[in-house]
C-alpha positions as CSV (number, residue, x, y, z in Angstrom):
1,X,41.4,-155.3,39.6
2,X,37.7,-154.0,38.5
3,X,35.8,-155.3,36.3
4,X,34.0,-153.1,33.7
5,X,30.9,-154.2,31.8
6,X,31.3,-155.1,28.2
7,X,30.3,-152.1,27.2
8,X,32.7,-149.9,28.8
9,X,35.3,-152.1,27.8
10,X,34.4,-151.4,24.3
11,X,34.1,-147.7,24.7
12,X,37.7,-147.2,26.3
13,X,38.7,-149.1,23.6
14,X,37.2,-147.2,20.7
15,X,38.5,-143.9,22.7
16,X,41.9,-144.9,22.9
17,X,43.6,-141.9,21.6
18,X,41.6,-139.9,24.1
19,X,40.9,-142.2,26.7
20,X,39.2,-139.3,29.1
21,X,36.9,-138.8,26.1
22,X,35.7,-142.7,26.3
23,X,32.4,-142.4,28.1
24,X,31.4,-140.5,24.7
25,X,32.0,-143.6,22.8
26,X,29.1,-145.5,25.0
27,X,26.9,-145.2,22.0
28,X,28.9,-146.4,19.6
29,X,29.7,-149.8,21.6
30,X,26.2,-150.8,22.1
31,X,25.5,-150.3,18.7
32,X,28.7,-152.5,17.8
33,X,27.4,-154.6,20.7
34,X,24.2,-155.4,19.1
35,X,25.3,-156.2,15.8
36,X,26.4,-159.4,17.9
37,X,23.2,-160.1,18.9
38,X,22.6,-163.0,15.7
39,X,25.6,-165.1,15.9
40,X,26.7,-166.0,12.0
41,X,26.6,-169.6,10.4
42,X,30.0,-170.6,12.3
43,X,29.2,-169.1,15.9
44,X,26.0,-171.4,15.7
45,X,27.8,-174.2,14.9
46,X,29.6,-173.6,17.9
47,X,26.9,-173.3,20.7
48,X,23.4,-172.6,21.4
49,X,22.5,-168.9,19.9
50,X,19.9,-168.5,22.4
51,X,22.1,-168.5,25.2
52,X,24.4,-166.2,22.9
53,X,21.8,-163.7,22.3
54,X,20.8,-163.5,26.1
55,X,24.2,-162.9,26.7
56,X,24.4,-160.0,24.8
57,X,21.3,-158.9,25.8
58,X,22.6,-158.5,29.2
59,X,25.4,-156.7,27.8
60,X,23.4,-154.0,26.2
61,X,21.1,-153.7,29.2
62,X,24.3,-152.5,30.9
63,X,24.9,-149.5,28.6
64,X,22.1,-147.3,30.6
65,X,24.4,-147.9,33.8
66,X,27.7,-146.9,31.9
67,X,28.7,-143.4,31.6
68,X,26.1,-140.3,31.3
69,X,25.2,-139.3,27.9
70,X,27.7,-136.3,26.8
71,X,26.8,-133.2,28.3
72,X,28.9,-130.8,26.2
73,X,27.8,-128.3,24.6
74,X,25.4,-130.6,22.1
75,X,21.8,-130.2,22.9
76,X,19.6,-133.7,23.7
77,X,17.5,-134.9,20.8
78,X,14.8,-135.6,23.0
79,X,14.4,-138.6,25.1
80,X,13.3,-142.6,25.3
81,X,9.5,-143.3,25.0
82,X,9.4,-143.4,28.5
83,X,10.7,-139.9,29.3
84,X,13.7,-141.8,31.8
85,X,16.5,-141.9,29.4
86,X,17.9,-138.8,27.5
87,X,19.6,-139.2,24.6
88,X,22.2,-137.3,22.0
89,X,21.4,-136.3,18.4
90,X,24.1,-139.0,18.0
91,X,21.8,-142.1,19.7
92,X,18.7,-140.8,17.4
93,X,18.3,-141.2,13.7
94,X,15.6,-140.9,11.6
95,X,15.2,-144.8,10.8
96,X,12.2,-145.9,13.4
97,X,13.2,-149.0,13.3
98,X,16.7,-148.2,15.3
99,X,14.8,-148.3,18.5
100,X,12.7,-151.7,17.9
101,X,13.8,-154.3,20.8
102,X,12.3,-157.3,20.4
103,X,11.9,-159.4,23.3
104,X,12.0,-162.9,24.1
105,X,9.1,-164.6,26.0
106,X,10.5,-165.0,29.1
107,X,12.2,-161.3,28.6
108,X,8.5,-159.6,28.7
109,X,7.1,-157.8,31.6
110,X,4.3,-159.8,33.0
């Protein structure tokens, strides 16, 4: 059986009325994804929320692997800071903050 990364997982699941349609649902995973990032009062209580948060940290880190952007007929909004990863009028808001990552100490490039 294959395994698929979280994310894909996600996608095909928010696609499921149109499941050849699901890698245009990438987006919308991480973002769900990420809202999982800070685990709530009873997750906590459960386990360490550092280990929790690298976890899905590695899960979002994935979505750049899953499934191209949609190449219909929608034109790019423009691309990451770095010029590597295009991205949808869908993945870009107005809201700068959308696109603030912050990292963990041991996460940062040295």
């Amino acid at each position: 059986m294959e395994q698929r990364t979280l994310i894909e997982r996600l996608a095909r699941h928010l696609a499921a009325r149109d499941p050849d349609r699901w890698e245009e649902h990438v987006e919308d995973a991480a973002s769900l994804i990420a809202l999982l990032k800070s685990p709530d009062e009873a997750m906590s209580k459960a386990g360490d929320g550092r280990i929790w948060e690298a976890m899905i940290d590695a899960a979002l880190r994935e979505r750049w692997a899953v499934g191209a952007p949609s190449q219909a007929s929608e034109p790019l909004a423009g691309t990451d800071e770095e010029g590597e990863i295009a991205l949808s009028p869908d993945g870009v808001s107005g809201n700068r903050a959308d696109w603030v990552h912050l990292h963990d100490p041991e996460e940062k490039p040295k």
